[in-house]
C-alpha positions, -999 to 999 in steps of 0.1 A, spaced: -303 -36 -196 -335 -19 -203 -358 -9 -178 -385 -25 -168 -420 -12 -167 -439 -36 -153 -444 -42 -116 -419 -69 -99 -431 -95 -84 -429 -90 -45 -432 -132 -38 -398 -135 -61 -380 -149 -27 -349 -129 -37 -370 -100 -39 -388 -106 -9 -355 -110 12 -347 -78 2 -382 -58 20 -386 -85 47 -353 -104 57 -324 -79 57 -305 -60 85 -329 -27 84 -360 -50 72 -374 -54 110 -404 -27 109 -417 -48 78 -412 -83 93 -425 -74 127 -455 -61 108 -467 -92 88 -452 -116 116 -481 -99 135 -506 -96 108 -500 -136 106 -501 -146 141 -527 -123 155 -550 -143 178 -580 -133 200 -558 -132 237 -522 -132 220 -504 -102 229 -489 -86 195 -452 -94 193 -432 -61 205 -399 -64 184 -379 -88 159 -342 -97 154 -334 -113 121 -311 -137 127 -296 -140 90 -281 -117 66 -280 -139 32 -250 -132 9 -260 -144 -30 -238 -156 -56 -249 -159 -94 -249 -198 -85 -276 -193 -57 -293 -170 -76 -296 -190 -106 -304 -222 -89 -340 -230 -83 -335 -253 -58 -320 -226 -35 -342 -219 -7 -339 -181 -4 -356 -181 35 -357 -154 65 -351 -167 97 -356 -140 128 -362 -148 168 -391 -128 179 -387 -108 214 -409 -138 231 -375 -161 219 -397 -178 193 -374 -189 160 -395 -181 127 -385 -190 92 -405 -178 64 -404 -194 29 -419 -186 -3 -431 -212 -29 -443 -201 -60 -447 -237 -77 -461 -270 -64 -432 -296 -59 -454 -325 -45 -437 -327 -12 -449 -293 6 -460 -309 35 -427 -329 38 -406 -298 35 -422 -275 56 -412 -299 87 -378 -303 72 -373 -268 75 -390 -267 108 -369 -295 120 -337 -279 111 -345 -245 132 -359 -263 160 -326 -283 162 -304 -253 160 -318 -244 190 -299 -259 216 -261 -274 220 -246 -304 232 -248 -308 275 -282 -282 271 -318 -293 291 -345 -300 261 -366 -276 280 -341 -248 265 -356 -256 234 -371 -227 212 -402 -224 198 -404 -226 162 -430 -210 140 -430 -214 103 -447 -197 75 -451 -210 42 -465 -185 15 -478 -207 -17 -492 -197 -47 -508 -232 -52 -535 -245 -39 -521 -268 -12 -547 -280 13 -581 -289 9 -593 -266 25 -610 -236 17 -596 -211 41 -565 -196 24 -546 -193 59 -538 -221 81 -522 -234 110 -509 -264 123 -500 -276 156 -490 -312 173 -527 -322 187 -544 -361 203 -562 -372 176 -598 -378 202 -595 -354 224 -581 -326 211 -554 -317 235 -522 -297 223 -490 -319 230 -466 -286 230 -469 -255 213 -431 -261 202 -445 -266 169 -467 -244 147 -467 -243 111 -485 -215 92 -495 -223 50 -507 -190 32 -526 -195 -2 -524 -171 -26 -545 -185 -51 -575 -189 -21 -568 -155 -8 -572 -142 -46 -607 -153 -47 -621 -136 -14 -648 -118 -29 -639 -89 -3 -607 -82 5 -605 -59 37 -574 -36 42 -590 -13 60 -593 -34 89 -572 -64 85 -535 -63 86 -532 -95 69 -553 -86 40 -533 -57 33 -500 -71 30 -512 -99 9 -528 -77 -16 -493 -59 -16 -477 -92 -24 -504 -100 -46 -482 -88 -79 -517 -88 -101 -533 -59 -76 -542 -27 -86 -519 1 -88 -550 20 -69 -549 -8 -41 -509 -10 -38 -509 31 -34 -536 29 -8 -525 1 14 -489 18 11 -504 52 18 -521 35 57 -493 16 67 -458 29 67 -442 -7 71 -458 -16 38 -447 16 24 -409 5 35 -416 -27 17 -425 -10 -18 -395 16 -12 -372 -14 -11 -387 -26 -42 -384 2 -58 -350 3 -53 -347 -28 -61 -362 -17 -95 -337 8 -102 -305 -8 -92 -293 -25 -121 -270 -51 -102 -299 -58 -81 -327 -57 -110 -302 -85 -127 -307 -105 -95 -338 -106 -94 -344 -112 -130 -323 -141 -130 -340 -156 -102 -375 -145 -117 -363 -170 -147 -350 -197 -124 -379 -202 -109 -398 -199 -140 -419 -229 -158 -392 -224 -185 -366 -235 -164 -385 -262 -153 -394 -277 -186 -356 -275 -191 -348 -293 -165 -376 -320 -173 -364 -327 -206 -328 -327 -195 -336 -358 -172 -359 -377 -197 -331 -372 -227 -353 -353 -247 -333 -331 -263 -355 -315 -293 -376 -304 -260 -344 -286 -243 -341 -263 -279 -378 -257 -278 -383 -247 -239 -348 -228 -243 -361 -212 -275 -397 -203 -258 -371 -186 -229 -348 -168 -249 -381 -154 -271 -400 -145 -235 -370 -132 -217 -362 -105 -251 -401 -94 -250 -399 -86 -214 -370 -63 -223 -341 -86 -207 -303 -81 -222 -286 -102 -242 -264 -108 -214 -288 -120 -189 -305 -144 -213 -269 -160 -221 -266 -159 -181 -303 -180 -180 -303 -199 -205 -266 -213 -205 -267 -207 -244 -239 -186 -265 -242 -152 -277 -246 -163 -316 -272 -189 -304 -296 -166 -289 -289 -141 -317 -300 -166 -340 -330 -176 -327 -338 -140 -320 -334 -134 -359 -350 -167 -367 -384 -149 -344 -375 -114 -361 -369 -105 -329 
């Protein structure tokens, strides 16, 4: 496999297991747990256990469906799963208290009081513009519609926008934790910017050394460029025309893949390995391309 030049994309969700939500990971998550949560009167969070240590196969990988999450329990026993969506499913909302729903009920066992239940935060990173509103970070709670009163604080559900926080017309990481690590997972920033955010905070210089290894690891690098495709539009038109029966559309989008994935630099292997096509296929529509 050749190497690759160009920056990876830190909101890959295999990729951002790898800085965030591994054994070893807990300087990086503590930091951007805090950097989300900060609040005027809310004590910072003093350490984090991540709870999960993910194991991937090539099917999990490949499958865009997978949900590649981190799940940690902060030292004030809050539960927190993190999730990143890069593409707009229609049913955000829906999911994100599915997921919530599933931590909250791991949280206690059969004969336990319902007072032993956890608290549950989740975080949702989109690069879509999900809400109507203009703020690119918000968060939900369980609140009386008239009078405003908080029913538990059980609950909380955080949505980060990419796309909003891309348009602030100031972005500041000299002061805000939360700016900083977004424009670090912001894959269209500035070398400049990425070398100075990672040059004032050593958590977000932990993060880019796991990326960097990531970069250089070629079982690693095949990861993540599988999962880079699977979660590609490509792979998505696929799967459209697959379900509609359209199959002069499942030879173009495979053809627009196979031509993307060999400009990018990717083996003839790993585009086999995306595309589920044979070796003489992609080699003919490689020649076909003068590719």
């Amino acid at each position: 496999m050749e190497k690759i030049t160009e920056r990876l994309n830190p909101l890959n969700d295999f990729l951002f297991l790898k800085y965030m939500g591994e054994k070893g990971d807990e300087e990086q998550l503590l930091s951007f747990l805090n950097a989300v949560l900060e609040k005027d009167g809310v004590k910072p969070l003093r350490s984090v256990e991540i709870i999960e240590n993910k194991t991937f196969s090539a099917e999990i990988i490949g499958d865009k469906t997978s949900v590649l999450d981190v799940r940690a329990i902060t030292d004030n026993g809050a539960k927190v799963n993190i999730e990143v969506q890069l593409r707009n499913v229609g049913n955000m909302d829906r999911r994100s208290l599915f997921y919530w729903s599933r931590e909250y009920s791991r949280g206690i066992e059969a004969g336990q009081d319902y007072v032993e239940l956890p608290r549950v935060i989740a975080i949702n990173i989109v690069n879509f513009e999900f809400l109507e509103i203009e703020a690119f970070h918000t968060c939900f709670h369980l609140w009386e519609d008239c009078h405003r009163y908080m029913l538990t604080d059980a609950l909380e559900i955080h949505f980060i926008d990419m796309v909003k926080f891309k348009r602030c017309p100031v972005k500041d990481i000299h002061s805000n934790a939360l700016h900083r690590w977004l424009s670090f997972m912001d894959k269209d920033t500035i070398n400049e910017t990425i070398e100075e955010v990672t040059a004032m905070d050593t958590a977000i210089q932990k993060a880019q050394e796991k990326i960097q290894y990531v970069s250089n690891d070629k079982e690693a690098l095949h990861a993540y460029l599988l999962r880079e495709m699977a979660l590609s539009d490509y792979t998505s038109g696929v799967n459209f025309h697959r379900r509609e029966g359209r199959q002069e559309g499942i030879r173009e989008s495979q053809e627009f893949t196979v031509i993307n994935a060999k400009r990018k630099g990717y083996s003839i292997e790993l585009i086999r390995d995306i595309t589920e096509l044979s070796e003489s296929d992609i080699l003919e529509i490689l020649k076909r391309n003068s590719l």
